[in-house]
Every structure is written in C-alpha cells, then in structure tokens.
N, C-alpha and C positions, 0 to 999 in steps of 0.2 A: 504494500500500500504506500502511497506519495505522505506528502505533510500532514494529510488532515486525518485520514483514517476515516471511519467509522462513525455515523451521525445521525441524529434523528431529529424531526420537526419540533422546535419547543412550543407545545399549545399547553394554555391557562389547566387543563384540563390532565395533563401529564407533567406538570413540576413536580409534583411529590415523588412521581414513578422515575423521572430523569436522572432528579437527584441520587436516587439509589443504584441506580441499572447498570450491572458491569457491561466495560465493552464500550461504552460512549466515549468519543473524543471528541468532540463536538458537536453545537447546534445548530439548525438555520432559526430564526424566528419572522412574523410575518412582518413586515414594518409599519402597515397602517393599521396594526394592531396596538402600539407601542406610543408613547411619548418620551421624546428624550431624558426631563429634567421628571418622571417619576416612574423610573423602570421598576417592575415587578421586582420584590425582594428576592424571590426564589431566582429568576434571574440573572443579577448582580451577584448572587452566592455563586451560580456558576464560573462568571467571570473571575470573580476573587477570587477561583479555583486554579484560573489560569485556561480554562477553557474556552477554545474561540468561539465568540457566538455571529454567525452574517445575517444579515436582513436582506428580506427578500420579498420586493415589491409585488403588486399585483393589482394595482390603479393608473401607472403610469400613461399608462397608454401611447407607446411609442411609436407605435406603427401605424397612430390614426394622422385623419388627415387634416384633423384641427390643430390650431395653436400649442404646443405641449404649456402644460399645467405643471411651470416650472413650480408653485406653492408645497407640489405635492412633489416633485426633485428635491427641494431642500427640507423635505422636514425627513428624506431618507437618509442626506446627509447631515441629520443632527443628530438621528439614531444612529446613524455608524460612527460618528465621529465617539457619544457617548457608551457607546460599545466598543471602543477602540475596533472596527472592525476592518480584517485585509482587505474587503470586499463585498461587492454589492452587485445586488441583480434583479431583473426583473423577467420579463416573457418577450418573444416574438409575437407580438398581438395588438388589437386594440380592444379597449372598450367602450369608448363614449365614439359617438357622433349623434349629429344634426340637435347635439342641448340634448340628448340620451343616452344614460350608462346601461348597460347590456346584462349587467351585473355576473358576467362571463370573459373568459378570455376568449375574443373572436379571432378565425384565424387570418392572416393577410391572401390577400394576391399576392401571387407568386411573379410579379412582374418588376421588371428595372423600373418601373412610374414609382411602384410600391417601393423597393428598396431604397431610391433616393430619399422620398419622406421618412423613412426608418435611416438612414443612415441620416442625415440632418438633425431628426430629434437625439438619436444615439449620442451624438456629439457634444449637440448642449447638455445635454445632462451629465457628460461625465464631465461639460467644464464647471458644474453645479457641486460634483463630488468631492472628494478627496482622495479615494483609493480607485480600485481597478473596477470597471462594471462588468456584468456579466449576464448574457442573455440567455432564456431558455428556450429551446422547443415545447409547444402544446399540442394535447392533443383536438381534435377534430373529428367532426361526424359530416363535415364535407367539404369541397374543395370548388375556390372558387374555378368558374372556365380560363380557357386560355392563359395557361401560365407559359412563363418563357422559361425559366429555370425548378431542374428542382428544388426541393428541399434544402439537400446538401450540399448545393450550386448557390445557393438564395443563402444558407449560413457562412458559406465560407467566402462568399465574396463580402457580406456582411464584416466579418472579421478584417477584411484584407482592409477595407476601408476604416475601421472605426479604432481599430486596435484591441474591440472588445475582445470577452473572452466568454464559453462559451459552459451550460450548465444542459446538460444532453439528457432527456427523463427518459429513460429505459420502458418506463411505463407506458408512456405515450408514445412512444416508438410500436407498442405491442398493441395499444389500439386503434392508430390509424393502421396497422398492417389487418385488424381486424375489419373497422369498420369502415375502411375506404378505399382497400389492399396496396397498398405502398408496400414497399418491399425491405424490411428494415435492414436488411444484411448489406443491402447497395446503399441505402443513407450511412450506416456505422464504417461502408469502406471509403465514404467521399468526403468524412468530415475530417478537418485538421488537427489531429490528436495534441498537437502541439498549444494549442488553444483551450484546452482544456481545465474548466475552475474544478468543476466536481461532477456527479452523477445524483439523480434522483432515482427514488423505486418507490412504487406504491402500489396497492392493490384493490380490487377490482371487482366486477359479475357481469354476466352476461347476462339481459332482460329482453325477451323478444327478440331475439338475433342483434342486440346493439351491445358493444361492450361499453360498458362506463366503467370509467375512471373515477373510483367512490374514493379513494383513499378511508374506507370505510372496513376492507377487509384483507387477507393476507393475504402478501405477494405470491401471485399462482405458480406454480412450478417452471411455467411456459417463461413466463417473465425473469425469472433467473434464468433461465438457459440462455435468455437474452444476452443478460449480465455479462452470462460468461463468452460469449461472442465478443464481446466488447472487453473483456480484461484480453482476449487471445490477439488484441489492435493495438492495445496500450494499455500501461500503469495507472488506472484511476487515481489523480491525486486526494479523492476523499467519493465516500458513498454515502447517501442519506435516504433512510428512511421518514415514508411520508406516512401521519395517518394524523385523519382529520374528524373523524368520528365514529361510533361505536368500539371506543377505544378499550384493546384487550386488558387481562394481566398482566402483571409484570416479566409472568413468565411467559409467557408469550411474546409480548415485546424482546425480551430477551435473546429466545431461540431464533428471532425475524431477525435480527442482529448478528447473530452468529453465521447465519446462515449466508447471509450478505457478506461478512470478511470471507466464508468459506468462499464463495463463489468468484473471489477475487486474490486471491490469495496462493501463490505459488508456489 
C-alpha cells in the first residue's frame, strides 16, 4: 500500500465505531457536512491522533455551466486548511442548473464544449485552495448522446490540463459496467496511474435490473475483483471504504477493511 493505506468514510453516525476499528489509517469526511471553526470532537481526537483526515466535496458543481459558487470553494478551503488536510476533492459532475440543485451528482457530456467548462472551473478552484485537488468518477444510469471522448480520454486529458489528481470509485466503475455497459477493464487501462490520490469502494443491490450505488451494503465480491484488477495496474496510494447508511457492526466494518488491504496487498 502507498502513504495513506486503508480508510473509511467518517459519518456522524460511525465516530464511536472509527475511533475503535483496527486497521484504519485514515478518513475522508464530507465537507458541507462540516464547519471549520466547530469541528466534531470525535473528529479533532482523530487528528490529534495524527490521523489524516481529506474533505470531500459534493456541491461544487464543477462541470456545470453556471458561474462556479466560489462561496462554497472557500468554505472547502477553510475545512482543509483546519484539518490540516494534503488534499481535497470533489466529483466529475454537476449539480445545479437553470436556479436548480439536482440534489444528485449528474453526469457531464463527454465532449471538448464540456471539458473546457470543467477545466476552467477546475482551475479557479484550486486557485481558491491551498493543497492538491482531486476529482472523482461517478456513477451513472445514463449517458449523454454524442460524446467525443471517452471516459478515460475525458479524465486524462482533464488531468493533463488542470494538474489535478484523480480519486477513481471502483464502485462506480462496477455500475456503469452494469447499468450502461462501459467496459471497466479499458477505463482502468486508459487512466494515468501516475495521477493517482486514492480509491473509493462501496457497496451496492440490484433493484429491477438497475444497480444502485447504496453505499448502504457490502462491497459484492464482483466489486473486489474489480479492486484487484486495479492493484495488478498500480500501487493504490490509499483505499476507502464508503458507507452511508444502514451502517453494520463493528465487526463487520472490520472484516470490509481487511478484506480491502487483502485485495491490494502483495
């Protein structure tokens, strides 16, 4: 494993479990979950532990085609700055247009129109930051027509322009192959390893032939195997586990933990 190791989502609802769970070396936590100057106690115990914790946007809206809502860039950079954090990220997405939030990550066009606008906001926001930013893939349940680039075309020229760096969800890698069939083994061989922040993984169901992305239940087998497609490309510099509701035991969290460094682990 790279610097970061082994990680898992810090929600309100799992500090008590965090604190205890062998195997963690780190957190992501959500940023507009957060205020700078009155971070959660359990929190701050982490840090003072010496543990990284990164914030991880999810309103920016980078890839729309309104004005960016630098308000909501700098209050990311007043939690990472009070986080001491190496880094910051957010999605490949929009969510707001025409005066409406989507209350979703929507996914872009895949087109050079689209990635100027995303490469433009990309920019000012990390001259808003302090540290390195870092973009995700999302997942999708459809795809706009007429793209020019793919996926792995559309992130890596991303990168070449922005300098960003890049947070690659395993998970959603596994449901657009499900529910729109992209091919994830040709995204995982076109992207720039070299770019690499961390990995996401979370888990999932299938309802009426659609896979959603619950982060509600444990990571499927399918979806490591993914993993391990991706450790046999390159060193993940850190892996995290995501889960956002119906949240297990400890022990449980535990073995999803273990199972993740197994999966990458050489």
């Amino acid at each position: 494993m790279g610097e970061l190791g082994i990680g898992i989502g810090w929600r309100h609802e799992l500090d008590l479990s965090i604190a205890r769970l062998p195997g963690v070396d780190w957190v992501e936590v959500v940023a507009e979950n957060l205020h700078h100057d009155d971070l959660p106690e359990t929190l701050v115990a982490l840090r003072q532990r010496g543990m990284p914790v990164l914030p991880h946007a999810v309103s920016l809206s980078l890839g729309g085609a309104e004005p960016l809502d630098t308000g909501r860039v700098q209050h990311l950079a007043e939690v990472a700055r009070a986080l001491d954090a190496p880094l910051v990220s957010d999605h490949v997405c929009f969510v707001r247009a025409g005066g409406l939030d989507s209350g979703h990550l929507m996914p872009l066009p895949r087109t050079r129109e689209a990635l100027d606008v995303l490469v433009a906001n990309v920019r000012l926001a990390q001259s808003i930051v302090d540290v390195p930013f870092a973009l995700e893939n999302i997942a999708a349940v459809l795809e706009w027509p007429a793209s020019e680039l793919t996926e792995e075309q559309f992130l890596t020229e991303l990168t070449e322009r922005t300098d960003c760096r890049l947070i690659i969800d395993v998970a959603n890698l596994y449901a657009n192959a499900r529910n729109i069939g992209t091919d994830p083994e040709a995204f995982l061989d076109g992207i720039p390893w070299e770019r690499l922040a961390y990995v996401h993984m979370a888990g999932g169901i299938e309802r009426d032939g659609v896979y959603h992305d619950t982060h509600a239940h444990p990571v499927l087998p399918e979806v490591l195997a993914l993993l391990g497609e991706l450790r046999r490309r390159t060193d993940p510099p850190g892996v995290l586990l995501e889960r956002d509701d119906d949240y297990p035991s400890d022990a449980e969290l535990a073995a999803e933990l273990a199972a993740l460094r197994a999966a990458v682990t050489v």
